[in-house]
N, C-alpha and C positions, 0 to 999 in steps of 0.2 A: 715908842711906837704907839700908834691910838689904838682904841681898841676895834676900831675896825677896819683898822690895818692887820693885826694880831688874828680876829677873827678869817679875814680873808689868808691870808698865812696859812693859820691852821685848815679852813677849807683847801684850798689848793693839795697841801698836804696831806689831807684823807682821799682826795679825787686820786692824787698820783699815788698811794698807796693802796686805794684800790682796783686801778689801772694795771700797776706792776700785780697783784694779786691775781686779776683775772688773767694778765698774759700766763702767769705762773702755771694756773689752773689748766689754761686753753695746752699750754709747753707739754705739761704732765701728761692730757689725757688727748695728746697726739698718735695717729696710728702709727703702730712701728709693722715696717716692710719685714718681712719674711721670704726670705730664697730658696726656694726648694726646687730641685731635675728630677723631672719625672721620666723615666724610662723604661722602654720596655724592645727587646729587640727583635719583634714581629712589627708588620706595618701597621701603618693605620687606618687601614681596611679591615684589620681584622675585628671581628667585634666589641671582642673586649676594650679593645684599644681603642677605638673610635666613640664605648660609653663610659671609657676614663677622663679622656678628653672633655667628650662633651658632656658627661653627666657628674663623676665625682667631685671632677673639678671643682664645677659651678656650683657643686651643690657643697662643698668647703668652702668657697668665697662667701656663698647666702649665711652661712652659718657666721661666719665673722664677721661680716657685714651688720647682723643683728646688733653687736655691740659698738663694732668701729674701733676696737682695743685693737687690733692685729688684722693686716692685710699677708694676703701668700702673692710673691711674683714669680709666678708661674715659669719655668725651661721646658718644655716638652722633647723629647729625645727619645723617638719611636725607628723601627725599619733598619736596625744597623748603624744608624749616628754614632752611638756610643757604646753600645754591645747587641751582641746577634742574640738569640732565640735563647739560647745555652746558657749564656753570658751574664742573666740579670742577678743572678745569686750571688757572683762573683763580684761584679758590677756596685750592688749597694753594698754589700760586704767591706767593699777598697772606698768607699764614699765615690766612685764617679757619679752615681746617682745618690737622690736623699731620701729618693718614696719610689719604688715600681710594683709592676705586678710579673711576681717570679711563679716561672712553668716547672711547676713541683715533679712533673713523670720522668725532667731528665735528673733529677738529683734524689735516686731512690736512698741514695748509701750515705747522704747527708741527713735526709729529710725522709728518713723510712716511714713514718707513721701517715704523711700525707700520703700514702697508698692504699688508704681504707675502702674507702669506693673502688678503686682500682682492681682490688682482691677479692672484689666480691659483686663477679657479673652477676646478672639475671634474675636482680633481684628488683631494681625501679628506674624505672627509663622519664622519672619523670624529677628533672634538673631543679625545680624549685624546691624538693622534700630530699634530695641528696645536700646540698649547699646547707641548708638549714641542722640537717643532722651531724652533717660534720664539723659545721662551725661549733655548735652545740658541743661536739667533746673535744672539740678543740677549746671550748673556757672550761669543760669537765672534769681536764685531764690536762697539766701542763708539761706534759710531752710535747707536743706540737710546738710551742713557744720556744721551750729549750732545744729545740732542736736550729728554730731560726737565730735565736740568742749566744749559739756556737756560731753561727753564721755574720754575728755582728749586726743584728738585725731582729727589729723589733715586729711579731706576727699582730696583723690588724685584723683580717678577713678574708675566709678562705671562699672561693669562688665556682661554681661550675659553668662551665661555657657552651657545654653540649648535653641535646639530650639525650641522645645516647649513640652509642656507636653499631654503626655498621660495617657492612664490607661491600667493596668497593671494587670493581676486577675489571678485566680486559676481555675474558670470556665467562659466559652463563655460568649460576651456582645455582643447580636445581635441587641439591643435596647436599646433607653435610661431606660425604663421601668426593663431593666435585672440587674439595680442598685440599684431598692431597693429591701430593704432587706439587702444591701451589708456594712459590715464595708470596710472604705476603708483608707487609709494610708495618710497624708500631712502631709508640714513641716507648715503652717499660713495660710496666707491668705484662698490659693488655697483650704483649707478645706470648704470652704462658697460655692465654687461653686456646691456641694453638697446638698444646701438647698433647690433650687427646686424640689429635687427629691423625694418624697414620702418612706421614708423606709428607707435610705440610711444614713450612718453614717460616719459622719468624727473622725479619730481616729490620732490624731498629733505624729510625727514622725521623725525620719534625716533617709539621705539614705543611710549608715554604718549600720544601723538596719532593713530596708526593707526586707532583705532575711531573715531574724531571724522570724518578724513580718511573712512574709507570709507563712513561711516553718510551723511555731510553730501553727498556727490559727486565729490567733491575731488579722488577716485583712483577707480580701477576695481576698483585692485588693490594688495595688499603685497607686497612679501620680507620674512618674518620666519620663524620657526620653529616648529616644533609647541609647545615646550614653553612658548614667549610667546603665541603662539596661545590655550592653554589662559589660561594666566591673565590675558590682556586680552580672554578670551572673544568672540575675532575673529569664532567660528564665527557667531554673531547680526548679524556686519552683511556679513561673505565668506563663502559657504559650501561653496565649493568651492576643492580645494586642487590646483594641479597640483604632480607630487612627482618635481620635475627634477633633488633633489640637487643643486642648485649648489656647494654646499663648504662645510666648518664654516671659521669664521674667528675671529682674535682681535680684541678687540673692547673686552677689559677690562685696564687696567694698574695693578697696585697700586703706588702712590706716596707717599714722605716727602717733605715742605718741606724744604729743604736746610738752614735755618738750623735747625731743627729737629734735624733727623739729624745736626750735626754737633755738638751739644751732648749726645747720648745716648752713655752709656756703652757700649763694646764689647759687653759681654756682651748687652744689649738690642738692638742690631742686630744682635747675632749671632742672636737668637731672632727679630727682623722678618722678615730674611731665609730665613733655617731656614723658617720655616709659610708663607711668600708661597711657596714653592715647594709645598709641602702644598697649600696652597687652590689654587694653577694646577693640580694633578692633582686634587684631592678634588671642585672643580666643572666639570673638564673628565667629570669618573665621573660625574656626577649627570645632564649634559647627556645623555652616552649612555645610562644608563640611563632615564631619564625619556623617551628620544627617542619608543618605541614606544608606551608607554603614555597619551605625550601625544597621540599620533597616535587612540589610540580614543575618549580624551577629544573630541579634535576631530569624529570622527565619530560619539558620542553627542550632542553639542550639537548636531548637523544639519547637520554636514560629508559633503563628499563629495569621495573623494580618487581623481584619476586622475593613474595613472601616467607617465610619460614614456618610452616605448622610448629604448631605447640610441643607434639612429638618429638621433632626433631632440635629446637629449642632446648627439652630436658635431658635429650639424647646427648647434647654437646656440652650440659653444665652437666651432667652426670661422668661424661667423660674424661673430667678436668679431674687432674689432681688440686686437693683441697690447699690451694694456694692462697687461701686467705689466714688457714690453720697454721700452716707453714711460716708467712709475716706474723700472724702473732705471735709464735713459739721464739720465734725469731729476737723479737721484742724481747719477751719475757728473757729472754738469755742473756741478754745487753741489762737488764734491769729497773725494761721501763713496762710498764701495764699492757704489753698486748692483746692477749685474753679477756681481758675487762674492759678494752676500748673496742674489742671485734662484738664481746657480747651485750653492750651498750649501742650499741651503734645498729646490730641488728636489732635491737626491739625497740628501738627509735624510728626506725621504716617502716616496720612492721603497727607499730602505732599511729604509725599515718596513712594507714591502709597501706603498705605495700606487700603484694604475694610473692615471696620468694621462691623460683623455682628450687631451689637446693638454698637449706638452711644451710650456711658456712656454719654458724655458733654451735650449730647443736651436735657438730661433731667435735668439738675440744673436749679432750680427755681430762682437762681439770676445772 
């Protein structure tokens, strides 16, 4: 062989050996598809749902996108496709889903500790400093975790949807006194706040059913929110709203299938986590903003909104049995920190300016 035959030889053969190197290279650092069902079994009108879709989502693609290591192909499965309202805990638990956002108020007895806000009206009606404080002992305290983790399911980011609740009725609440007598609609807890009231009946509920419940008899009245108000267009079967402020609560908790989450690459639950905290502040923003303008909405559909004095405000959380005392104690008997997450939690509101009409903390006896 001449030698520049030899020489062309050995060229050709570093060309194709660097040829197969770059395909090798290009093989390796191809994105790999990711399949995840996202579900949730309210529609996708409802809020949350509609900025899972269009917010979390895109905002987990941008995040993977930055590198191109890992793409997510999206199923979305909202409305009853593949579980109702009740259903989502149960739903990613069995894997029919891989990631949804599960409604904590119907599963008190699995997920007792997501009742914090719940247990303790009248203390902040303002949705962005409730989300923040309970996600907060929700990484403070892994309670919360292990509870979803009995669940088969890994907790990301606890959510508030409203800012606070009100009631909602068929005829005038000019007084606290104009509730008893009254069936009135809740999804948990929020039915206890009821108990001071002489007459007054709690009748448990989801709010896909409220219009049905108040148009058919069923209730007199609801607790729900202006901004669910507006879009289950309460105002046509309650038209009047008393605006008691009872307290924004958490309500929504984004969640992985454990067996799931434990086959995802770092880098993608590094970005799950990353935006589930996003979406706990971006729909806690949306709650408050939307709060007022839903409130006109309700009174151009033919609401009418009376307020609640302060009086009568302290009148009603004074008259509550101390139901938040009662969940922690609660707690503490099973062996998990109730007391220490009731008395954490209030002076985390309270450090973000909030005025508690009834301190729940300061009446625990240990």
């Amino acid at each position: 062989m001449s030698t520049m035959t030899l020489r062309r030889a050995m060229l050709s053969a570093v060309v194709s050996a660097g040829l197969f190197a770059g395909l090798h290279a290009q093989s390796a650092n191809a994105t790999e598809t990711i399949n995840m069902i996202a579900i949730d079994g309210y529609p996708d009108r409802s809020m949350w749902v509609k900025e899972f879709s269009g917010f979390f989502i895109p905002r987990v693609n941008e995040e993977l996108a930055a590198t191109g290591n890992y793409k997510i192909e999206w199923q979305e499965a909202y409305g009853g496709t593949i579980v109702k309202p009740r259903g989502v805990l149960e739903g990613i638990k069995l894997g029919l889903g891989d990631i949804g956002i599960v409604t904590t108020i119907f599963h008190n007895s699995a997920l007792p500790s997501q009742g914090i806000s719940a247990v303790t009206p009248f203390v902040s009606a303002d949705a962005r400093v409730v989300a923040k404080a309970v996600d907060e002992i929700a990484k403070e305290f892994p309670q919360m975790a292990s509870e979803l983790e009995a669940e088969n399911q890994i907790y990301l980011a606890t959510g508030v949807v409203l800012d606070t609740y009100q009631i909602f009725s068929k005829t005038p609440i000019n007084a606290l006194s104009d509730l008893g007598g009254m069936k009135v609609a809740g999804a948990g807890y929020n039915l206890r706040y009821l108990e001071g009231i002489e007459g007054a009946a709690g009748v448990r509920g989801g709010l896909p059913n409220f219009y049905n419940m108040l148009q058919t008899g069923v209730v007199d009245a609801a607790m729900l929110w202006p901004e669910a108000a507006k879009t289950f267009k309460i105002a046509e079967v309650a038209p009047y709203m008393l605006k008691a402020d009872l307290g924004a609560v958490n309500s929504k908790t984004v969640t992985v299938n454990k067996d799931v989450w434990n086959k995802l690459p770092d880098e993608v639950k590094t970005a799950l986590q990353k935006v589930a905290v996003e979406y706990r502040d971006h729909v806690a923003g949306i709650a408050m903003d939307r709060a007022a303008e839903s409130l006109e909405a309700y009174k151009a559909g033919g609401g009418t909104v009376v307020e609640m004095s302060a009086e009568a405000r302290a009148a009603w959380a004074n008259s509550m049995p101390n139901i938040a005392v009662d969940w922690a104690q609660k707690l503490d008997t099973a062996g998990a920190p109730g007391s220490e997450m009731l008395k954490a939690y209030m002076a985390k509101l309270k450090a973000a300016g909030q005025v508690p009409i009834r301190d729940w903390a300061a009446e625990l006896t240990n």
